[in-house]
GUMIKE-961200 format. One line per 4 residues: number of its first residue (from 1); for each residue x, z, y of N, C-alpha, C, CB. Coordinates in Angstrom, 2 decimals, always signed. Glycine has a CB too. Example, Ala and Ser with C-alpha at 12.3 -4.5 7.8 and 13.67 -1.06 7.14 Angstrom:
REM GUMIKE-961200
1) +13.19,+7.80,-5.69,+12.30,+7.80,-4.50,+13.20,+7.80,-3.30,+11.31,+9.05,-4.47; +12.85,+7.08,-2.25,+13.67,+7.14,-1.06,+12.90,+7.87,+0.03,+14.08,+5.72,-0.60 .
//
This chain:
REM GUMIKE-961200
1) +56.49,+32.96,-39.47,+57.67,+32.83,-38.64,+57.35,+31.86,-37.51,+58.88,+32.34,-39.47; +57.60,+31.62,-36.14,+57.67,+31.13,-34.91,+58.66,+30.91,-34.63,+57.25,+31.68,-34.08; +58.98,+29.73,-34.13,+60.72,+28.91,-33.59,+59.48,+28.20,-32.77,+62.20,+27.61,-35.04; +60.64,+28.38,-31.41,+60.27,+27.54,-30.06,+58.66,+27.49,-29.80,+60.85,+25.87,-30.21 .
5) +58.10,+28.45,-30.34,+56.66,+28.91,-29.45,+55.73,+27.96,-30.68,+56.50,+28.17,-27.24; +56.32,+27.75,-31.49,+55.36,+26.98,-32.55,+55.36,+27.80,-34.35,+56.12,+25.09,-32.64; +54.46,+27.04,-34.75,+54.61,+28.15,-36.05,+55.33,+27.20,-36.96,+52.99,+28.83,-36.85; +56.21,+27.86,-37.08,+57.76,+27.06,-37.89,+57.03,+27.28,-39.89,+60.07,+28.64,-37.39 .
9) +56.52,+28.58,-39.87,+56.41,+28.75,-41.69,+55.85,+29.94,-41.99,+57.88,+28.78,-42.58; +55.11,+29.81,-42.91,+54.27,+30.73,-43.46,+54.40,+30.93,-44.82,+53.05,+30.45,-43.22; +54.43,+32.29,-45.79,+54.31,+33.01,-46.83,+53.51,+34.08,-46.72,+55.37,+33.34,-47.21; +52.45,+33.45,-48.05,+51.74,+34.77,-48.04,+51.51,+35.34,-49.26,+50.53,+34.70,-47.44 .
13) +51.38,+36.28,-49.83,+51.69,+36.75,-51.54,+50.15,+38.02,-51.40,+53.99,+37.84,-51.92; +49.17,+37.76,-52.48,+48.16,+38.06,-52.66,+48.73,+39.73,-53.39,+47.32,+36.83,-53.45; +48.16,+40.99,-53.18,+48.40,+41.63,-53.92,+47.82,+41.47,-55.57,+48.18,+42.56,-53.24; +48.63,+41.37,-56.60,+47.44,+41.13,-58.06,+47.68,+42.96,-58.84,+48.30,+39.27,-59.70 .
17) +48.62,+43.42,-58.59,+48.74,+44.63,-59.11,+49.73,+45.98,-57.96,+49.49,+44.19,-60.61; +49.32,+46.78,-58.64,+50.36,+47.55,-57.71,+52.24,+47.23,-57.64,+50.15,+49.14,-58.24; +52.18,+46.76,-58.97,+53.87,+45.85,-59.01,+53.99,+43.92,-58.64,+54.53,+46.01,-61.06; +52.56,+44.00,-58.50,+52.77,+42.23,-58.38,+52.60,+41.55,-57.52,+52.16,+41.48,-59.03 .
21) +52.91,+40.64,-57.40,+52.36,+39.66,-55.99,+51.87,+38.06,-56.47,+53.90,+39.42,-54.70; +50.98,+37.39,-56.10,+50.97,+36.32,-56.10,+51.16,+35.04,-55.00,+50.18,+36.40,-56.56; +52.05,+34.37,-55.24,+52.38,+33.75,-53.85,+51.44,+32.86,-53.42,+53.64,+33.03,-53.81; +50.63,+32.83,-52.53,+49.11,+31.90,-52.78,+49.56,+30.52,-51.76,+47.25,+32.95,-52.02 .
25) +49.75,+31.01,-50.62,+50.62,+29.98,-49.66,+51.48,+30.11,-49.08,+50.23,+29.51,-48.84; +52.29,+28.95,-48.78,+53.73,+28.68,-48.38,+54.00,+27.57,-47.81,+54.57,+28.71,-49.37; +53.97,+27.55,-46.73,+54.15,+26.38,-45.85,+55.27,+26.42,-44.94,+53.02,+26.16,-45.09; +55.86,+25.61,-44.37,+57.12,+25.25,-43.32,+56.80,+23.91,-42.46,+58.65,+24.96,-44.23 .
29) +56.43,+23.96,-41.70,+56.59,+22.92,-40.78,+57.35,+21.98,-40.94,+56.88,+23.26,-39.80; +56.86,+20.65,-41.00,+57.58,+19.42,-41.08,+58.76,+19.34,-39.64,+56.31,+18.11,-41.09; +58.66,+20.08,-38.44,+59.55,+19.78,-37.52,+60.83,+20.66,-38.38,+59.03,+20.27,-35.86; +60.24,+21.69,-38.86,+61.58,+22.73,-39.44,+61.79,+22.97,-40.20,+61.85,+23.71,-39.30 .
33) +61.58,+21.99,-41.19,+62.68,+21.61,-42.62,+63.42,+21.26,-42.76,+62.66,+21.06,-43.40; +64.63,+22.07,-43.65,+65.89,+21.66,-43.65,+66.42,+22.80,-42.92,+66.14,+20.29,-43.08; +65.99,+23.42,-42.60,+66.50,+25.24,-41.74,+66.98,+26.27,-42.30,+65.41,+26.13,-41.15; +66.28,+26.24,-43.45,+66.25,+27.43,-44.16,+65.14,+28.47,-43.79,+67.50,+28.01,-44.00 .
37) +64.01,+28.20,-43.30,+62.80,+29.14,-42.98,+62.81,+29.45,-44.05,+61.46,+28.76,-42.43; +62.09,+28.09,-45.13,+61.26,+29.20,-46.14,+62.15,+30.02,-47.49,+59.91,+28.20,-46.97; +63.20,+29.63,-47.07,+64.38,+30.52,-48.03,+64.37,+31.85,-47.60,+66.02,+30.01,-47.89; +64.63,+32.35,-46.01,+64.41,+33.59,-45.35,+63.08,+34.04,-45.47,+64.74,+33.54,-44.02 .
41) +61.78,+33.07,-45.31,+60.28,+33.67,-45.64,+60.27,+34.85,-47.01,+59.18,+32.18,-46.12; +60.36,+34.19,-48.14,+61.04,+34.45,-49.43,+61.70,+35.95,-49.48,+62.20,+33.32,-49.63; +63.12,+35.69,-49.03,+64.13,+36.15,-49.22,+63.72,+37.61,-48.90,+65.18,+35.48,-48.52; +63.25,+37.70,-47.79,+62.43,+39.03,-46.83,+61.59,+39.46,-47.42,+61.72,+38.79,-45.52 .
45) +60.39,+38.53,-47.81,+59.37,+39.19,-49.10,+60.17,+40.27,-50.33,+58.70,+37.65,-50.13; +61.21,+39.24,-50.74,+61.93,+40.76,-51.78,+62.46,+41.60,-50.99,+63.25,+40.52,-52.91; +63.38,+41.60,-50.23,+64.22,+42.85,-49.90,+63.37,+43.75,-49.26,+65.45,+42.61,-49.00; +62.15,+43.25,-48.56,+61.28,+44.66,-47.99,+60.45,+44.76,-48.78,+60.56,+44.75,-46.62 .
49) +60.09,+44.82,-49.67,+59.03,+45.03,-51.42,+60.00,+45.37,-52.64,+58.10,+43.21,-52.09; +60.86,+46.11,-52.49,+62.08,+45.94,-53.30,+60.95,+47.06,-54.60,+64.05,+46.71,-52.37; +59.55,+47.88,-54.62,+58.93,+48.26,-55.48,+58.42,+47.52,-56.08,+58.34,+48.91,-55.26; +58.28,+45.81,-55.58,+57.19,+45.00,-56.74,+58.03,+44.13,-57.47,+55.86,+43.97,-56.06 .
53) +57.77,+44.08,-58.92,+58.71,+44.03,-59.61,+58.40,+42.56,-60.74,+58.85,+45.53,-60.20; +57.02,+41.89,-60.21,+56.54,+40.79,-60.40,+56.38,+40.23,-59.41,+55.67,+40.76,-61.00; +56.68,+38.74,-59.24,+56.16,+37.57,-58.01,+55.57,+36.56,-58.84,+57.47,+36.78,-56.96; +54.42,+36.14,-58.74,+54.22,+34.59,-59.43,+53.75,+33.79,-58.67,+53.34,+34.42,-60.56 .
57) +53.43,+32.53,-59.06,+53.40,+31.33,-58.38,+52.56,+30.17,-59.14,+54.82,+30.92,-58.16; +52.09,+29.80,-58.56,+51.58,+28.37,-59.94,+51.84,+27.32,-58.77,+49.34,+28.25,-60.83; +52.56,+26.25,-59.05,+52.83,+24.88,-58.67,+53.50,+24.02,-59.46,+53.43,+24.85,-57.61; +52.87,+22.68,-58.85,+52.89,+21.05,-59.74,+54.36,+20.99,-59.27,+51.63,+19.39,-59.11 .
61) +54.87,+20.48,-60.46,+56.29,+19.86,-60.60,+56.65,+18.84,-59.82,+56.53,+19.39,-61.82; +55.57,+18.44,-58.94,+56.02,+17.15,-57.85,+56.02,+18.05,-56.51,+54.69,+15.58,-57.72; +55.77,+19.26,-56.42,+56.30,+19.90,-54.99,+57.38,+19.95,-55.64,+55.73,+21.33,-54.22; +57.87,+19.68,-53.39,+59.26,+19.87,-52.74,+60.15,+21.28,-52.91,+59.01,+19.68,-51.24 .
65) +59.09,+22.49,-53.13,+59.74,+23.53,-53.50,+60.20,+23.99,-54.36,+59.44,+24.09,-53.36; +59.82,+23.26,-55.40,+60.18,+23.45,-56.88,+61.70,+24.20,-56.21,+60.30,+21.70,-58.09; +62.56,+23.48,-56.36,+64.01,+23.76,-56.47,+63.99,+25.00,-55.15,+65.15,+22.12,-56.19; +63.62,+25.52,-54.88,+64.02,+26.31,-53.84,+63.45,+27.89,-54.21,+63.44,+25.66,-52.42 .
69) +62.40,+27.19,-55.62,+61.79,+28.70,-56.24,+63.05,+28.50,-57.70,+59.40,+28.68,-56.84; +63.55,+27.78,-57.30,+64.44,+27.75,-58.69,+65.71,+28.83,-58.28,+65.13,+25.90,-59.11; +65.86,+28.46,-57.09,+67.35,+28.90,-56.57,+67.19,+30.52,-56.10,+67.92,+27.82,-55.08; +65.95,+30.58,-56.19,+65.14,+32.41,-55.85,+65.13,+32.87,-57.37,+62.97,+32.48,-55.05 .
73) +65.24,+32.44,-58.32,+65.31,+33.01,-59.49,+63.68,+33.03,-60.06,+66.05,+34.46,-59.29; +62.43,+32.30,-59.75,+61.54,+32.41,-60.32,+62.23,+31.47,-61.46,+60.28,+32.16,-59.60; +61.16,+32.02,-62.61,+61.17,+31.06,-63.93,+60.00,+30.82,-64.04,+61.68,+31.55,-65.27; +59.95,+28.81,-64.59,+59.01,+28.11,-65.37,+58.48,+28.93,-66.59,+59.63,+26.85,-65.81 .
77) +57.40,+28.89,-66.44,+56.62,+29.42,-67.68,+55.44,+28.64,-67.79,+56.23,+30.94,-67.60; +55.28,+27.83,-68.57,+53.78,+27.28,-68.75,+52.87,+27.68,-70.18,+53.91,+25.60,-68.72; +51.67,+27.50,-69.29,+50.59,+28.17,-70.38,+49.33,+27.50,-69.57,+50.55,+30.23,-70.52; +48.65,+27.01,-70.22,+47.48,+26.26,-70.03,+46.01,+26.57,-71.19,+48.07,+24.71,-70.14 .
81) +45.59,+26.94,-70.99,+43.83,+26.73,-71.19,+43.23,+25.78,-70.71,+42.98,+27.70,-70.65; +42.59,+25.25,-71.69,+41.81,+24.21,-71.53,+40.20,+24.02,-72.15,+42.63,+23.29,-71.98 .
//
């Protein structure tokens, strides 16, 4: 996404299956947080993929997005190998 000739935010979702996506990066510009970019980044990923029927994600509980993949309806699931 681009606001005012700069790059406001980025989503990008890896294909992992023909139903899945993996969200690999996701960024928003520190000038344009608090906008709602990366809610619309998101939001657009489902409604024009309305065939993939998995999204995943792996991120640390100290990102800022936590709550904003909360409010998209991903769910916590942990599983670790070690």
């Amino acid at each position: 996404v681009r606001k005012q000739e700069k790059l406001a935010g980025l989503a990008y979702f890896e294909k992992t299956s023909a139903t899945s996506r993996c969200l690999r990066y996701f960024v928003v510009n520190n000038d344009f947080r608090g906008q709602g970019i990366g809610n619309v980044l998101l939001a657009n990923t489902f409604a024009y993929n309305p065939e993939i029927t998995k999204y995943m994600l792996w991120v640390g509980t100290y990102n800022s997005a936590v709550n904003l993949y909360k409010k998209l309806n991903f769910v916590q699931n942990i599983f670790c190998l070690f």
